[in-house]
Structure formats: structure tokens, C-alpha cells
N, C-alpha and C positions, 0 to 999 in steps of 0.2 A: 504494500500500500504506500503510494506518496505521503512522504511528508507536507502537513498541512502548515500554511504559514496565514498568518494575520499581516495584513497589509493596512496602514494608518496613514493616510493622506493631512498634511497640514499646508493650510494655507493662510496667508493674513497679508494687510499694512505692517508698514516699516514699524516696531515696538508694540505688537498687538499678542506677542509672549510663542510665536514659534520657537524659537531659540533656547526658550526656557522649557519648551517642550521634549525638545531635542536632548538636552540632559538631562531630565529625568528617566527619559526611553533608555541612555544610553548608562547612566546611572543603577538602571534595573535592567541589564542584560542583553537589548534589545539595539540592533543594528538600525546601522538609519544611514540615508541616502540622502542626500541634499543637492538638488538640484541646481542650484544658481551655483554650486559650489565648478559645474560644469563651463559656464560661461564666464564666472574670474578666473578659470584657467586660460579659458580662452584669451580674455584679455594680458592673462601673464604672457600666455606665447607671442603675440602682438604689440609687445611692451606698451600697452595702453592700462594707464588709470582706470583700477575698477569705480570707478563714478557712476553714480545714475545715468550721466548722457553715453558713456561709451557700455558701460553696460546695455543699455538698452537697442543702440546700435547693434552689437554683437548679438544679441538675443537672434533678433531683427533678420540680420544676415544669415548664420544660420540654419535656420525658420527656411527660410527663401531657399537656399544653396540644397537645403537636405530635407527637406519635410516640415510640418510641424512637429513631429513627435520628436525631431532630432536630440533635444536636451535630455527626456525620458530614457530613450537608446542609449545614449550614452551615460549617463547615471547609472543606468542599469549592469552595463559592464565593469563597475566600481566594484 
């Protein structure tokens, strides 16, 4: 039989307590995935400022170049 996994999607605004959710999960054993964490690499490769503007460029691009689901995909291979 497959192992069954619980999946926990978080989303919010900038200080709406994902972050704090994140280590608790990770405080109680539980792996986590973080997605934007995908797109400030991106910008590290780029040597661009993780800023809201070039962040959201990057996002942007991305999106276009590979699909939308391109950040998911790649998170996912994390």
C-alpha cells in the first residue's frame, strides 16, 4: 500500500503568519516546501535583488517561458 501523505497549502499577504506556520510544521517533524523560495533562487542566478519588483518580474517570466505551474514543478523536485 502507498504511503499516504497530508498535503497543507499556505497562502497569505506579506506578515499574515505563513512563516510562523512554517516553523511550527517544521518544529513538529513535518517537511515543507516553499515556493517563492524557487524564484529568489532564480533571482540569485540573475544576480538581481530579491525585491518585490524583480521578484515579480521573475515570477512573470517564468510563468510565460514554462507554464504556469513552472514554480510548483520545480518546488516539487526540492
Amino acid at each position: 500500500m502507498a504511503e499516504q501523505k497530508l498535503v497543507l497549502g499556505v497562502a497569505g499577504m506579506p506578515g499574515s503568519g505563513k512563516s510562523l506556520v512554517l516553523k511550527v510544521a517544521k518544529e513538529n517533524g513535518y517537511d515543507a516546501v516553499v515556493m517563492g523560495d524557487v524564484v529568489r533562487q532564480e533571482a540569485e542566478k540573475k544576480n538581481l535583488q530579491p525585491n518585490p519588483e524583480n521578484i515579480g518580474k521573475i515570477m512573470l517570466e517564468l510563468r510565460e517561458k514554462e507554464g504556469k505551474d513552472v514554480i510548483a514543478k520545480d518546488a516539487s523536485q526540492k
